[in-house]
C-alpha positions in Angstrom: 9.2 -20.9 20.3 9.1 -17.0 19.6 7.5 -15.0 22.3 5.0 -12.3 21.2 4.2 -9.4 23.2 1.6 -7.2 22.3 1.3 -3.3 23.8 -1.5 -1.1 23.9 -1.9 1.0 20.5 -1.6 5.3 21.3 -2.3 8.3 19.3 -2.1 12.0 20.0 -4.7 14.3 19.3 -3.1 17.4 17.8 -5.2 20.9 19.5 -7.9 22.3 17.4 -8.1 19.0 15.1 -11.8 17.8 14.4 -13.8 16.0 15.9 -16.6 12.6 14.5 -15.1 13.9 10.9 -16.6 12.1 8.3 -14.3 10.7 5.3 -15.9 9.9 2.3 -13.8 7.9 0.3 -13.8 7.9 -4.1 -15.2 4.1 -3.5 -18.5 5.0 -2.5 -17.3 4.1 1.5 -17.4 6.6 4.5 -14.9 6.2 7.4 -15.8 7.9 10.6 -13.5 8.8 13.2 -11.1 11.8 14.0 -8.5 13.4 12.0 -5.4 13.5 13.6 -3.2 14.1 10.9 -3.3 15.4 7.1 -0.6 15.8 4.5 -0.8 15.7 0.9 -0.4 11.9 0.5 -1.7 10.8 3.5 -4.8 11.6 6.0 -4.3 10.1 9.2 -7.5 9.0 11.0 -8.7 8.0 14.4 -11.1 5.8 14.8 -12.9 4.0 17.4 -13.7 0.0 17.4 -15.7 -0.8 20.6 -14.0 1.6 22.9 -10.4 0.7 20.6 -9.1 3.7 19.3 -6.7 3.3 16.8 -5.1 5.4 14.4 -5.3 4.4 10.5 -3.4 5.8 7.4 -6.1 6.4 4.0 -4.2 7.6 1.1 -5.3 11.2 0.1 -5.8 9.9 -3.7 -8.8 7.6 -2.4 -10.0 10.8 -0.2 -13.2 12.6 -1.6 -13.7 15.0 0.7 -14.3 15.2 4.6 -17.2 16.4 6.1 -16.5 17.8 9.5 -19.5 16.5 12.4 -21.6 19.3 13.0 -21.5 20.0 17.4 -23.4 22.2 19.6 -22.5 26.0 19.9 -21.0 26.3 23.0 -22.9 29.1 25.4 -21.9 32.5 25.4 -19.7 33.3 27.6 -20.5 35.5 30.7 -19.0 39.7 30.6 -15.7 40.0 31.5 -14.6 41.1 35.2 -12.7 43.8 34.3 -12.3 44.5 38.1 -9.8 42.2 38.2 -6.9 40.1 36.2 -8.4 37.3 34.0 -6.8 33.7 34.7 -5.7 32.4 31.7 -6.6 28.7 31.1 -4.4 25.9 31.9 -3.7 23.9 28.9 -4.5 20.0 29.7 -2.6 17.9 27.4 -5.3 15.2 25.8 -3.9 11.7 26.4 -5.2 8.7 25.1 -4.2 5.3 26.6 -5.8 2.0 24.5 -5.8 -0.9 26.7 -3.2 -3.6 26.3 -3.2 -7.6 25.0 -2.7 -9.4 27.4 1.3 -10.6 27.7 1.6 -14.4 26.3 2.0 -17.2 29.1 5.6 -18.1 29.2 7.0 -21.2 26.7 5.6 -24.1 28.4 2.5 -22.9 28.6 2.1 -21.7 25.1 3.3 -24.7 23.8 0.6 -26.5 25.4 -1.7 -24.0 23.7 -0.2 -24.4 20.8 -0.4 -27.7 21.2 -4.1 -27.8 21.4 -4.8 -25.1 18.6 -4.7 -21.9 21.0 -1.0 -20.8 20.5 -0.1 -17.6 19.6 -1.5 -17.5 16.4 -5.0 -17.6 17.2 -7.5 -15.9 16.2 -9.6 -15.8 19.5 -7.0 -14.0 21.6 -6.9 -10.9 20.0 -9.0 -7.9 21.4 -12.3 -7.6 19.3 -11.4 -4.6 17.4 -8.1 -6.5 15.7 -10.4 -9.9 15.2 -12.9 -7.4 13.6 -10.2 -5.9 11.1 -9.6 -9.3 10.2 -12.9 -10.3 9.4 -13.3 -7.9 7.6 -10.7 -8.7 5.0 -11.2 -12.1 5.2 -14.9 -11.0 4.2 -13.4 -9.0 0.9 -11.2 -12.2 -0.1 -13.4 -14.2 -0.7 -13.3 -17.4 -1.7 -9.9 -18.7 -2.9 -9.0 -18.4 -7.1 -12.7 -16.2 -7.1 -12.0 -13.7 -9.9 -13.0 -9.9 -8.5 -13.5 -6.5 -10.5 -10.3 -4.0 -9.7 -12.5 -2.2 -7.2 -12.5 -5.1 -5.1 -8.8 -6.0 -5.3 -8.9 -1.8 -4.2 -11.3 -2.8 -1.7 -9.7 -5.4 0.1 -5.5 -3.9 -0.4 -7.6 -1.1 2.1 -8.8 -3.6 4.3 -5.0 -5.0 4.6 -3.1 -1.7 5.2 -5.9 -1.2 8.1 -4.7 -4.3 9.1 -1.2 -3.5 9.6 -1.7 0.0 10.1 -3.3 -1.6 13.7 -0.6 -4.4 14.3 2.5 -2.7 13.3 2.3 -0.4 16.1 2.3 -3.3 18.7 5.0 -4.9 20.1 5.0 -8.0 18.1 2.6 -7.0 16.3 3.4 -7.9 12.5 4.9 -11.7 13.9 1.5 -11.9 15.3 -0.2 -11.0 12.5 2.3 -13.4 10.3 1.4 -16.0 12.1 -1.7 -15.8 12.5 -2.0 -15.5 8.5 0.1 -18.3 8.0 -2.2 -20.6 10.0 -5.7 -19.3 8.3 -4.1 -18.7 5.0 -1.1 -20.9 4.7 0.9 -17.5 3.6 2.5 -15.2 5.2 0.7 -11.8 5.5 3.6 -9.9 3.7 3.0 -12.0 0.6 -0.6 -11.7 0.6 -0.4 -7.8 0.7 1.9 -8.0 -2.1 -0.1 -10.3 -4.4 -3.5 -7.6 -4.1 -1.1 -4.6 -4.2 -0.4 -6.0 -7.6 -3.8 -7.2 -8.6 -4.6 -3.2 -8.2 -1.9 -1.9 -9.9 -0.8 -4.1 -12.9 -2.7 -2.8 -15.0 -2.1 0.4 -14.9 0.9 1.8 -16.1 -0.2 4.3 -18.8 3.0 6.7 -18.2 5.3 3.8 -17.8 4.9 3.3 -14.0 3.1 2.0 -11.6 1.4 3.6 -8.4 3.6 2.7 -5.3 3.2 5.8 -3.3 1.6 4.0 -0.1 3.9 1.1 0.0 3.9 -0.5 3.2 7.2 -1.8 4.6 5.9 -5.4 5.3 4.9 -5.8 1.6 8.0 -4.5 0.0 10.4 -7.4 -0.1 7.3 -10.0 -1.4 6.6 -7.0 -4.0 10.1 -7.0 -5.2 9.8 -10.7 -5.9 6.7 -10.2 -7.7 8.1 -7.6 -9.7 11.3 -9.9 -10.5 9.3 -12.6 -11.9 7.4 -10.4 -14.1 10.7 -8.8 -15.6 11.9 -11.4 -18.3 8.1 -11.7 -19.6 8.0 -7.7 -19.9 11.1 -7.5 -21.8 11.2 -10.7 -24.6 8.4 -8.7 -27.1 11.2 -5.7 -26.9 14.7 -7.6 -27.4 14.1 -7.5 -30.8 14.3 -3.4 -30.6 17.8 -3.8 -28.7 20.8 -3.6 -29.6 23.3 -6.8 -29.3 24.9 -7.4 -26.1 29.1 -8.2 -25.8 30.0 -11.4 -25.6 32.2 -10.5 -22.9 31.2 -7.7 -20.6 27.6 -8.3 -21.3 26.5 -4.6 -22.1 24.3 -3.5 -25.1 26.2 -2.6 -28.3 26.3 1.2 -29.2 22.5 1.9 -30.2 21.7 2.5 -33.7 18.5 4.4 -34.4 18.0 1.8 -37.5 17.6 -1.1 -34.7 13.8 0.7 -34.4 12.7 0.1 -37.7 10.6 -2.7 -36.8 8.0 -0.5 -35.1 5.5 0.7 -37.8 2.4 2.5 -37.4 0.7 -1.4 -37.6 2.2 -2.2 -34.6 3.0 0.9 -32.5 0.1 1.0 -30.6 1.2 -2.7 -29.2 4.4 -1.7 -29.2 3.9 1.3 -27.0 1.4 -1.0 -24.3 4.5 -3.5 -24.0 6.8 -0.8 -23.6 5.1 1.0 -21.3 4.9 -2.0 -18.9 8.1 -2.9 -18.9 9.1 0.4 -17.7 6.7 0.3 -15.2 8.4 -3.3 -14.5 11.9 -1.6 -14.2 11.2 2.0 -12.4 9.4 -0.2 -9.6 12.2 -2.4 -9.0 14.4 0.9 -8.9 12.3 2.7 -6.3 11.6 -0.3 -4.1 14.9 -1.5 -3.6 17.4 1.7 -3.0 19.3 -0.9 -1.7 20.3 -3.2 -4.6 24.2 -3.5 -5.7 25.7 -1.0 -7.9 25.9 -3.6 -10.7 22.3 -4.7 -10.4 21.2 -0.7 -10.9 23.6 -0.6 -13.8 22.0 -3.3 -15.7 18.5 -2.0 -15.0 19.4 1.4 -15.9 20.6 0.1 -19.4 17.5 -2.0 -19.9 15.6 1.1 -18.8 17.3 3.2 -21.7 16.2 1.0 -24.3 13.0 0.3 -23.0 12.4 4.0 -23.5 14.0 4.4 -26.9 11.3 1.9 -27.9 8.5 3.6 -25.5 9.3 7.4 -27.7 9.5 5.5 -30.9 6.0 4.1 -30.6 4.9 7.1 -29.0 5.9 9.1 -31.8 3.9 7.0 -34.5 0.6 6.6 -32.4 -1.3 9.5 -34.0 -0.6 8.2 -37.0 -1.3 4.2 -35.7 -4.8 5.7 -34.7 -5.7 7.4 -37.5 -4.8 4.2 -39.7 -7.5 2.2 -37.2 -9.9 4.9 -37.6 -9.8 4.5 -41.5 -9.7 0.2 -41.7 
């Protein structure tokens, strides 16, 4: 039986950063805490969960603005002794120290707790702030199969990244957390991430690919196999478009421009949709796993060209596919 050890969460407060900021997001929501941290993807905030401070990525994109808590002026301060040297200040370095989980309780005795339902992997031993966080997406789940508006799927991919935005810093943290999902959920937390990152982002792929900028690591590999399945259904409606393959070697014939005839201005619009999410299918694959063999990145590359032979060629006749639907 695997050990889990969790350690105390820690974040450093930068000098002159703000304090009791206010974040309201583009959902409506407010987040309160300090920032810490702000790039132009990414605001890093610091918030506080009954006396748990923990820090938590947002995504700039979902950022509205950030309204700074207003604090007291401080008092003037008293004239300068000019009499004598001032003594500069001595700069105290601001260190925050979260309290820890308590270490597990050696194998025999967690596999009598597990034995009895109190292993590792339950719910009731983590501090307040974590079972909190979980609640909370549990809350924005719902009931299993229930069908939710894409602002909820939004809604609740936030309430996982806070999730493992709190657990991945801990040491064990994620095989808590993946266990403890496995036992409430019967998944793993990695694939649950990865089915609501897609929920959000399926459809929408207007420019031929998808939004993947805040990726977490733990969802990745689950995303990939998401994305795999979904290839051969993105690709049939568009074969016909391709060139022939060799019967040997496998790769597409030389392309001939006549192999587009088939899209018209009755079908471009359709035409373009499917293209589109194809490529969206293909580039994802691409950027999520850097790591794939040379061949593998070969083969999606050449599905990629033709995928956007057909993507321009639809593109091209869609002014003219709209103006035909305005006229029926």
């Amino acid at each position: 039986m695997r050990k889990f050890w969790l350690a105390g969460l820690f974040a450093g407060i930068a000098c002159g950063v703000a304090y009791g900021d206010i974040v309201e997001m583009t959902d409506g929501t407010t987040k309160k805490g300090t920032v810490v941290r702000k790039t132009d993807t990414e605001l890093h905030l610091q918030v506080d969960h009954g006396g748990l401070k923990a820090t938590v990525t947002v995504p700039m994109k979902n950022v509205a603005r950030i309204v700074p808590e207003e604090k007291e002026e401080a008092p003037p301060a008293p004239p300068a002794d000019l009499s004598s040297s001032p003594t500069p200040p001595v700069s105290q370095p601001k260190v925050l120290v979260v309290p820890a989980l308590p270490p597990t309780n050696g194998f025999l005795m967690e596999l009598a707790a597990s034995a009895v339902g109190a292993g590792p992997n339950d719910l009731r031993r983590l501090q307040p702030v974590l079972q909190e966080l979980w609640q909370d997406a549990v809350k924005y789940a719902g009931k299993e199969g229930e069908q939710k508006e894409k602002e909820q799927w939004g809604k609740l991919l936030e309430r996982l990244r806070d999730l493992n935005d709190a657990f991945e810093p801990l040491e064990g943290g994620m095989d808590r957390l993946e266990a403890i999902c496995k036992r409430e959920r019967n998944e793993s937390f990695a694939l649950w991430m990865a089915k609501v990152r897609w929920e959000v982002i399926s459809d929408n792929y207007g420019v031929g690919r998808f939004d993947l900028e805040d990726v977490r690591e733990a969802e990745r590999k689950p995303l990939i196999g998401i994305l795999r399945e979904k290839t051969k259904p993105a690709m049939d409606p568009l074969r016909s478009f391709f060139p022939p393959t060799h019967p040997r070697t496998g790769k597409y014939e030389p392309f001939k421009p006549t192999q587009l005839a088939g899209i018209t201005v009755n079908n471009a619009i359709d035409v373009k949709k499917k293209a589109a999410y194809a490529a969206a299918i293909l580039l994802a694959q691409l950027k999520l796993e850097p790591e794939m063999s040379g061949l593998d990145k070969a083969f999606f590359g050449s599905q990629l060209t033709m995928v956007r032979r057909v993507l321009e060629r639809a593109t091209a006749l869609e002014p003219a596919a709209k103006a035909a639907e305005r006229r029926r």
